[in-house]
LUMMARDREN-621600 format. One record per residue (C-alpha): residue number from 1; x, y, z. Coordinates in steps of 0.25 Angstrom, whole numbers, always signed. Each point is the difference from the previous one (the first is absolute). Last residue first. Example, Ala and Ser with C-alpha at 12.3 -4.5 7.8 and 13.67 -1.06 7.14 Angstrom:
BEGIN
+-----+-------+-------+-------+
! num !  east ! north !    up !
+-----+-------+-------+-------+
!   2 !   +55 !    -4 !   +29 !
!   1 !    -6 !   -14 !    +2 !
+-----+-------+-------+-------+
END
This chain:
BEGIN
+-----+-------+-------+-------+
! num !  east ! north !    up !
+-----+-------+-------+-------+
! 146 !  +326 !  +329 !  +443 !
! 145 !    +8 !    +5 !   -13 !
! 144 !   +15 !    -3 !    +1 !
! 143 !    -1 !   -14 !    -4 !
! 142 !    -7 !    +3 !   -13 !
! 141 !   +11 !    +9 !    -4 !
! 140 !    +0 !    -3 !   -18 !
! 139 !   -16 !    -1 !    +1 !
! 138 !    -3 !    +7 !   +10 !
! 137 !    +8 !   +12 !    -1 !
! 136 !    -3 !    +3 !   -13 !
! 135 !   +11 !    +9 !    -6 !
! 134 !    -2 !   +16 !    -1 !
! 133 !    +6 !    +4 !   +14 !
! 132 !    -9 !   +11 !    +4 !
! 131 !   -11 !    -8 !    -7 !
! 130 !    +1 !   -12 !    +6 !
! 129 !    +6 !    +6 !   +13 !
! 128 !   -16 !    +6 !    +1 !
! 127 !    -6 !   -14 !    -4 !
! 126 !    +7 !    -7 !   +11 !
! 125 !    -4 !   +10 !   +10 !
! 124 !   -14 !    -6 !    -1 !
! 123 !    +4 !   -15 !    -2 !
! 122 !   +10 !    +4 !   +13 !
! 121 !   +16 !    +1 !    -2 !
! 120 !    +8 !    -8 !    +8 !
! 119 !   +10 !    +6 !   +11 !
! 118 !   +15 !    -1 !    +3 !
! 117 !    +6 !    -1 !   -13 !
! 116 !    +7 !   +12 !    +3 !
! 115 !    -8 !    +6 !   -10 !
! 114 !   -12 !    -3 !    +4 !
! 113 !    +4 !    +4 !   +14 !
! 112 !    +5 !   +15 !    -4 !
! 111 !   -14 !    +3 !    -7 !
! 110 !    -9 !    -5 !   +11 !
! 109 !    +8 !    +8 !    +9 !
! 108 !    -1 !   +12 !   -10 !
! 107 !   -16 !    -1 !    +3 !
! 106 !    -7 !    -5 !   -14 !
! 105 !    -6 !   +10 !   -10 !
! 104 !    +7 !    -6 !   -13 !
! 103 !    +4 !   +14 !    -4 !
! 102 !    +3 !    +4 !   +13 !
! 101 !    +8 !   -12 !    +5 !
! 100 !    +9 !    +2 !   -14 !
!  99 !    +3 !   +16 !    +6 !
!  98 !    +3 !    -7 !   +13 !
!  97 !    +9 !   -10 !    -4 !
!  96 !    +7 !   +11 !    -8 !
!  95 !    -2 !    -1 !   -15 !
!  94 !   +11 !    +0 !   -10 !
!  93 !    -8 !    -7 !   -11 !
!  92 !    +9 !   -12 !    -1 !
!  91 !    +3 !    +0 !   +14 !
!  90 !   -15 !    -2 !    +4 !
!  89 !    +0 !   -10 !   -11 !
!  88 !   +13 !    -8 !    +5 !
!  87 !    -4 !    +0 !   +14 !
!  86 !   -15 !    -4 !    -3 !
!  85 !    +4 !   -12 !    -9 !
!  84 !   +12 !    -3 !   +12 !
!  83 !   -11 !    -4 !    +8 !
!  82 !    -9 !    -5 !   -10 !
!  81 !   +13 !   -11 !    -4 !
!  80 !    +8 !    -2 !    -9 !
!  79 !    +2 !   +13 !    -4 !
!  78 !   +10 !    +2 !   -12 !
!  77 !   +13 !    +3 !    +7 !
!  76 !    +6 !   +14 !    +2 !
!  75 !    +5 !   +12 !    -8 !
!  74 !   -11 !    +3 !   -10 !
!  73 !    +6 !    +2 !   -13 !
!  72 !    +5 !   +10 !   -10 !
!  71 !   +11 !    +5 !   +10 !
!  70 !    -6 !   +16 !    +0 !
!  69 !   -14 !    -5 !    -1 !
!  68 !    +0 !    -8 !   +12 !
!  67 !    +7 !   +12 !    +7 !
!  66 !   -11 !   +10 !    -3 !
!  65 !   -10 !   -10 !    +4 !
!  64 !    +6 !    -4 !   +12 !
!  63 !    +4 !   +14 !    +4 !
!  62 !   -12 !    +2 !    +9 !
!  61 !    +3 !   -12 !    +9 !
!  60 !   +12 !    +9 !    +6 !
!  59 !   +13 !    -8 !    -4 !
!  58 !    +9 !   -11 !    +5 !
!  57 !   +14 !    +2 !    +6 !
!  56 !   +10 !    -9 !    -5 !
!  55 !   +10 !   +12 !    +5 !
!  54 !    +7 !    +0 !   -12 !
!  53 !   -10 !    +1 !   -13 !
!  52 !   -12 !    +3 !    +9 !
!  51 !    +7 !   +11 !    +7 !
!  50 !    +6 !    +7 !   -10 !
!  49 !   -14 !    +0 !    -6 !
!  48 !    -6 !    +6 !   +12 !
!  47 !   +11 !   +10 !    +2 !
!  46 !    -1 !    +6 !   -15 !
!  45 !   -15 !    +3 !    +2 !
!  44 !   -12 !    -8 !    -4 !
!  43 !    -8 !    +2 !   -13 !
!  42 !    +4 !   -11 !    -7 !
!  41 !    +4 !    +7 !   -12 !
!  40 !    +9 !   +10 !    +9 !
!  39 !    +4 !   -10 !    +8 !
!  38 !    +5 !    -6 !   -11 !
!  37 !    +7 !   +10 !    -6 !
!  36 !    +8 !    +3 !   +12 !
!  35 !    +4 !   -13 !    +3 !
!  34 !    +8 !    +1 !   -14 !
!  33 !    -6 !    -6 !   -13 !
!  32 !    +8 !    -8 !    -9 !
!  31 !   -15 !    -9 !    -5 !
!  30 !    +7 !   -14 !    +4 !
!  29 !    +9 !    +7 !   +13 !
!  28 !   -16 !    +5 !    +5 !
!  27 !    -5 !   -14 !    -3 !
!  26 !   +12 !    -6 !    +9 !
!  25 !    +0 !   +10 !   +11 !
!  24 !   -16 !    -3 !    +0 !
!  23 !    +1 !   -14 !    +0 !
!  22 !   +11 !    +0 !   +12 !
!  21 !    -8 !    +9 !    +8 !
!  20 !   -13 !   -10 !    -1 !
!  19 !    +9 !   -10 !    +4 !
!  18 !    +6 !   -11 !    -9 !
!  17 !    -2 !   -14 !    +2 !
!  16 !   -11 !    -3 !    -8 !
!  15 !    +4 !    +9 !   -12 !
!  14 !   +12 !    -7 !    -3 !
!  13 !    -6 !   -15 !    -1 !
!  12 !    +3 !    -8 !   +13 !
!  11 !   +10 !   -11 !    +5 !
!  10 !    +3 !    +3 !   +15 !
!   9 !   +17 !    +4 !    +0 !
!   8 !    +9 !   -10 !    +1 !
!   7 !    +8 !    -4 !   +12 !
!   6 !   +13 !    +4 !    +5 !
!   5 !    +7 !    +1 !   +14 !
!   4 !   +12 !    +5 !    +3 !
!   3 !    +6 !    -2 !   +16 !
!   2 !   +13 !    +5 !    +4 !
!   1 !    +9 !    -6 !    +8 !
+-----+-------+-------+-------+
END
């Protein structure tokens, strides 16, 4: 005999259970563009895009900023936490980890832990993320600083 099982799908608003993939079929269907056309505005090629709408493949960091213009928000969470703070802005400014490790003048290591969540800033490093990241690190991630 076979066996059917139902239950009800998690309780969440539209856009926090969708995939980056899904967002951007969806704002491509809104504006009646074809893949094409926005691959062309994004600056990728035809393949990537396909494969972000059907694959759930995520893109290059450089096309963050291309593709947060393109859905008119930015596609993740507010950060909650310094970790996700440096994720998101390094996203939002389409940066590699080491082009962002450059401009704070940290090692890529360094970089990579901070945002894993793994490493807390120095006071002296502090200042450097403060104004990478343009929010006060102290004051609103006091636990983060050692």
């Amino acid at each position: 005999m076979p066996l059917h099982l139902k239950a009800r799908k998690p309780e969440c608003e539209r856009d926090e259970c969708e995939s980056l993939g899904a967002r951007l079929r969806r704002r491509r269907r809104e504006l009646d563009l074809t893949q094409s056309e926005v691959a062309e505005r994004l600056g990728a090629n035809l393949w990537s895009v396909l494969k972000w709408e059907q694959k759930g493949r995520l893109p290059s960091v450089e096309f963050y900023p291309a593709i947060i213009q393109f859905l008119g928000y930015e596609p993740w969470p507010e950060p909650s936490t310094l970790a996700e703070a440096h994720a998101a802005e390094r996203r939002r400014r389409g940066l590699s980890i080491s082009a962002v490790a450059a401009e704070i003048g940290v090692y890529e290591g360094t970089w990579t832990r901070w945002e894993r969540g793994e490493w807390k800033l120095t006071h002296r490093t502090a200042e450097a993320v403060e104004r990478f990241l343009g929010v006060p690190i102290k004051t609103r991630f006091p636990a983060d600083v050692r």
